[in-house]
C-alpha positions, 0 to 999 in steps of 0.5 A, a space after each residue: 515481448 522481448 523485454 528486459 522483463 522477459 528476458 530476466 524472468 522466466 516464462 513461468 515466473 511472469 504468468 504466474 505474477 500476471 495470475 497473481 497481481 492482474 497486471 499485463 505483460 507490459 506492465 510488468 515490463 514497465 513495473 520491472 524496468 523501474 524496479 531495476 532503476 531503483 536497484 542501484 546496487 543491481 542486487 536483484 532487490 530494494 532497500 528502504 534506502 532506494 524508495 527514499 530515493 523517489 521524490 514523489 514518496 519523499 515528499 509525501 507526509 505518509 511516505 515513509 508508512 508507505 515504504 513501510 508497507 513493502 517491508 512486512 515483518 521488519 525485512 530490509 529487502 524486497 524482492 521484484 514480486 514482492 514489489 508488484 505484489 504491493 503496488 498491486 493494490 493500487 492497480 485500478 478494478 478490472 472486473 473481467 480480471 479476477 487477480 486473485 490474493 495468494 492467501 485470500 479470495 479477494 483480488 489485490 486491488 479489490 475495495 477491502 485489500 485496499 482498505 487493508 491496506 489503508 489500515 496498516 498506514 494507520 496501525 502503527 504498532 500492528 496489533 490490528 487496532 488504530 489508538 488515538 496515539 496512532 491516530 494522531 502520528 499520522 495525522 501529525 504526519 500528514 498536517 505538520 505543524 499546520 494545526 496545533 497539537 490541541 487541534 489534532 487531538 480534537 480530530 482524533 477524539 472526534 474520528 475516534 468517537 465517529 468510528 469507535 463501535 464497540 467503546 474500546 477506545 480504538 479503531 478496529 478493521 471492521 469500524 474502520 471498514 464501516 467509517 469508510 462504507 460512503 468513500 470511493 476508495 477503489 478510485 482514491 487508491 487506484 493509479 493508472 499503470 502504463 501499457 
């Protein structure tokens, strides 16, 4: 490939991220080389500091839950495989490759890790249920003040009535899994990655 990428990861190192996230050789050369951009302290990691600097997350109302989403577990760095492991998700289905989740069965891009995915933008507080207060920070986030305080809260009651199976107020993964059963999310969360 001769590569930055190659020359900076070990032979080993990228077959084993190919395996894992699906991604080719190049793009794993491309996905590394704005790695390395990002990385203006040329530390071998990024830093919540260093998304913030993309102007398309910048100017996303979800754009600080999606940095979030490469930091689990309140780390303030991440590494290049954990970077790709995430951007993974959004990798469009190949079904002739099978990238398969280190901890589960189901590809990274698959429709239920992307779903996943989804949920933890929602689940604010991580207890594995979205509540109506969640609910209506993000959409807060994502309309600003577009739509009253009042307005927001009738959308809420009214997703959480739709989905809310069991009658526990919130929003579990399955209900969530089930609320979304008709929407092409394999499509909406996909991006085209260069080769």
């Amino acid at each position: 490939m001769g590569s930055q990428a190659s020359m900076l990861l070990r032979n080993e190192e990228l077959e084993a991220i190919k395996k894992e996230t699906g991604f080719s050789h190049s793009q794993i050369a491309h996905l590394y080389t704005r790695f390395t951009t990002l990385d203006k302290e040329e530390s071998g990691s990024l830093s919540r500091e260093d998304f913030q600097r993309i102007p398309e997350l910048a100017i996303n109302p979800l754009g600080d839950r999606i940095i979030s989403a490469f930091f689990p577990d309140g780390e303030d760095q991440v590494n290049f495989r954990g970077f790709i492991r995430i951007l993974a998700h959004f990798r469009l289905i190949d079904n002739d490759v099978k990238n398969k989740d280190v901890i589960g069965s189901e590809p990274l891009n698959s429709r239920i890790n992307k779903l996943r995915f989804a949920f933890q933008l929602y689940n604010l507080d991580k207890d594995d249920k979205i509540s109506r207060s969640e609910l209506l920070q993000v959409l807060h986030m994502m309309v600003g003040v577009n739509i009253s305080d009042e307005q927001l809260g009738i959308i809420a009651d009214r997703t959480i009535q739709e989905a809310d199976q069991d009658g526990d107020g919130t929003i579990s993964f399955t209900e969530f899994v089930n609320i979304l059963e008709k929407v092409h999310i394999e499509q909406k969360m996909s991006i085209q990655f260069l080769d």
